[in-house]
C-alpha positions as CSV (number, residue, x, y, z in Angstrom):
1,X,32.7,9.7,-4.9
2,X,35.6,10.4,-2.7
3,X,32.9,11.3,0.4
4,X,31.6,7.3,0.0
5,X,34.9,5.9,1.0
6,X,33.6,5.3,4.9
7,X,31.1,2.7,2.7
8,X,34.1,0.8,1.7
9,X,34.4,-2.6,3.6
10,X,37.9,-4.3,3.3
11,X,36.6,-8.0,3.8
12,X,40.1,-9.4,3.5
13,X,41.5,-8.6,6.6
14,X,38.0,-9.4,8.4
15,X,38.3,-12.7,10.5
16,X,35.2,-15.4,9.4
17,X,32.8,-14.4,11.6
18,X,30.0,-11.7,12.4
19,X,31.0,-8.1,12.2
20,X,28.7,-5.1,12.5
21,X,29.1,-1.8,10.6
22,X,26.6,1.3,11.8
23,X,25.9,4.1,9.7
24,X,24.2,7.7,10.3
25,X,22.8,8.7,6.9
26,X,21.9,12.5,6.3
27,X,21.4,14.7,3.1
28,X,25.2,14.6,2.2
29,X,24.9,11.4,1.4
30,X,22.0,11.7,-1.2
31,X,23.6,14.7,-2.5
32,X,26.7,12.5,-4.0
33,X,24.1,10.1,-5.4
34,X,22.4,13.7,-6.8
35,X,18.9,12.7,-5.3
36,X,16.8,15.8,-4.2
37,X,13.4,14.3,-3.7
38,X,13.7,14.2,0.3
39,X,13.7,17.8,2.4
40,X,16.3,16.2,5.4
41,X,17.0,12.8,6.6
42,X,17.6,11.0,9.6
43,X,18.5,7.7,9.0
44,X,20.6,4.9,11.3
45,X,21.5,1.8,9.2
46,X,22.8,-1.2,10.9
47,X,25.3,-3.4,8.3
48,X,25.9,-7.6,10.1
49,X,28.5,-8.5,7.9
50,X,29.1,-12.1,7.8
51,X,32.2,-13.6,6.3
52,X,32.2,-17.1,6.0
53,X,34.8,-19.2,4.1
54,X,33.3,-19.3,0.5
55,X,31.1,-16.2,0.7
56,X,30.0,-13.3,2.8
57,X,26.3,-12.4,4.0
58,X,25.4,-9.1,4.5
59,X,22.3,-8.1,6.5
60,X,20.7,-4.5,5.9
61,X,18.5,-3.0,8.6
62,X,17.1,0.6,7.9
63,X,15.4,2.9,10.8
64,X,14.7,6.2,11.1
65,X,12.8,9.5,9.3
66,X,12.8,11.1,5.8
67,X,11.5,14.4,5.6
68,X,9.4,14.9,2.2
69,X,6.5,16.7,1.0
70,X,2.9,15.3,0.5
71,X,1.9,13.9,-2.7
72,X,-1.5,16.2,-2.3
73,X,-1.0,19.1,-0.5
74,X,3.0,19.4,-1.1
75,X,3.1,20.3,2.8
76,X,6.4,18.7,4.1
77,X,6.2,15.8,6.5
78,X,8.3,13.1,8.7
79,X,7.7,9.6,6.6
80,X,8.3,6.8,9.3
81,X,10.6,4.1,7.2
82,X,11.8,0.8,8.1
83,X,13.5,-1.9,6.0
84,X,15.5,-4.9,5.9
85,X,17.5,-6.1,2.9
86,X,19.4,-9.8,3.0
87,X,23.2,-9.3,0.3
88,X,25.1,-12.7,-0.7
89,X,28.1,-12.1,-2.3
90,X,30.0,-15.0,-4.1
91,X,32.8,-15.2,-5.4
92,X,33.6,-15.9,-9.4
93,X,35.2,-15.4,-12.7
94,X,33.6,-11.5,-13.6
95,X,31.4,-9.4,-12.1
96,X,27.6,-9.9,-12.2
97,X,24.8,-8.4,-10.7
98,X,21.7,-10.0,-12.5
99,X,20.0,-11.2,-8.7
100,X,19.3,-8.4,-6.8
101,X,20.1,-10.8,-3.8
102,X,23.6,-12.4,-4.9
103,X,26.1,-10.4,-6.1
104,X,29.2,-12.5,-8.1
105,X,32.5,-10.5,-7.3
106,X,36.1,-11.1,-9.2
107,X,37.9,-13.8,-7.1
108,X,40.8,-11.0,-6.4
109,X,38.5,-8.4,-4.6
110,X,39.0,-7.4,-1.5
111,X,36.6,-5.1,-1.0
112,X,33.1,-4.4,-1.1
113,X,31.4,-0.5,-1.9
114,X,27.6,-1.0,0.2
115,X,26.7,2.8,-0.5
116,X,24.7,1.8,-3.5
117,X,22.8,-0.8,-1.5
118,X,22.2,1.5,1.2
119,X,20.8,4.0,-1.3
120,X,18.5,1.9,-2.6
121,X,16.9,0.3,0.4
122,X,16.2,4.1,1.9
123,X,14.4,4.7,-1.3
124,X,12.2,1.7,-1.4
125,X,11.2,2.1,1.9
126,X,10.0,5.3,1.4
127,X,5.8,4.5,0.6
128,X,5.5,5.0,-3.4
129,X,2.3,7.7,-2.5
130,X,3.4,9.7,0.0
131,X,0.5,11.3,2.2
132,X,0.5,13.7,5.3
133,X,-0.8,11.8,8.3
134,X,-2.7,15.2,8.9
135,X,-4.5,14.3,5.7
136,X,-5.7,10.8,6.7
137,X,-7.2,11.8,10.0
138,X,-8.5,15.5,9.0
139,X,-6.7,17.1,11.1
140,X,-4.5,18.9,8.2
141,X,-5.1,22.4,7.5
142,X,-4.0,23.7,4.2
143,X,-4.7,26.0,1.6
144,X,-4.5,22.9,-0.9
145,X,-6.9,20.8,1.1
146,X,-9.7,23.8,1.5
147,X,-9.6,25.0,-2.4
148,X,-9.9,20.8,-3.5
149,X,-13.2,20.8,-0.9
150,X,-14.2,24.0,-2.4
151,X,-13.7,22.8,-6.2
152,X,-15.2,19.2,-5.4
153,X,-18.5,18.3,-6.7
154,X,-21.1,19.0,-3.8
155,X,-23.3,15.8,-2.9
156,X,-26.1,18.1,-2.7
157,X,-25.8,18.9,-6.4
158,X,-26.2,15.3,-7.6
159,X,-29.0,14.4,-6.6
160,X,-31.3,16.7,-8.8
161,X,-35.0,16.4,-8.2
162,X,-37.5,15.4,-10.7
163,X,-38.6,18.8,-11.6
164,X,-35.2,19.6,-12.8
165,X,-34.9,16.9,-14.9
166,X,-36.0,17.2,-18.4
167,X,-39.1,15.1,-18.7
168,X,-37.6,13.6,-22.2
169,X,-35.5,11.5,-20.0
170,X,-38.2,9.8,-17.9
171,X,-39.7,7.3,-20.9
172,X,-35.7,6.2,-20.7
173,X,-35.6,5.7,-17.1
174,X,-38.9,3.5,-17.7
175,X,-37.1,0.9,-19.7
176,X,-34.5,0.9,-17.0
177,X,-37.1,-0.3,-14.6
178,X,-39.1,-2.7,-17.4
179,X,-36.8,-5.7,-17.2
């Protein structure tokens, strides 16, 4: 976790006030958390760190691309993502993390590791079904998407006429229409 040290933010020689941290986040930085599931990433991440006298805010801002494949056709893709995450930390007696929005630290720290956040408000951004734009508006061409349109059941199919249908099955269709 040596490569995560430029996440480290000594608060304690910070002056009370706003202070603004920037990251660039690529694949390296997934590949220390061991997390494979996006093709290349291009990612700017703007920290406001806010140290006031009792506890610091910390604003997240996330913007930029992910690279991934398409949940239907597997054809890789730019995924737009934007998010915000809001961080108090307080200080306490131990450690606790139970709210995913206020973190208790030690009353001795005097630093704070923001990696992890970072991490996880890439991930959530990213949309839980992940579809090619191509796919939405048709304009996609893929093996995938022509074998499902070959393999889908054909309109013309379902509606069978009369003559096809076994004429056991029309006294049913009679009750249907008897209510």
């Amino acid at each position: 976790m040596k490569a995560l040290k430029a996440y480290i933010i000594p608060f304690t020689g910070l002056k009370i006030g706003e202070h603004h941290f920037d990251y660039d986040i690529d694949n390296t930085f997934f590949q220390n958390f061991e997390y494979d599931e996006f093709n290349a990433v291009d990612v700017k991440v703007d920290l406001k760190f806010e140290k006031k006298t009792t506890f610091l805010e910390l604003f997240f801002s996330a913007n930029g691309t992910v690279n991934v494949n398409c949940d239907l056709t597997n054809e890789p893709y730019n995924q737009e993502i934007d998010g915000e995450f809001k961080l108090v930390i307080k200080f306490g007696e131990a450690y606790n993390d139970d709210n995913e929005d206020i973190l208790i630290i030690p009353q001795g720290e005097h630093e704070i590791n923001v990696a992890q956040y970072i991490y996880e408000l890439i991930i959530l951004a990213v949309p839980a079904k992940r579809i090619h734009p191509g796919v939405e508006d048709g304009t996609l061409q893929s093996d995938i998407l022509s074998k499902l349109d070959e393999l889908s059941p054909n309109k013309e199919n379902k509606t069978k006429s009369d003559e096809d249908i076994d004429p056991r099955w029309n006294n049913l269709k009679k009750l249907l229409t008897d209510k």
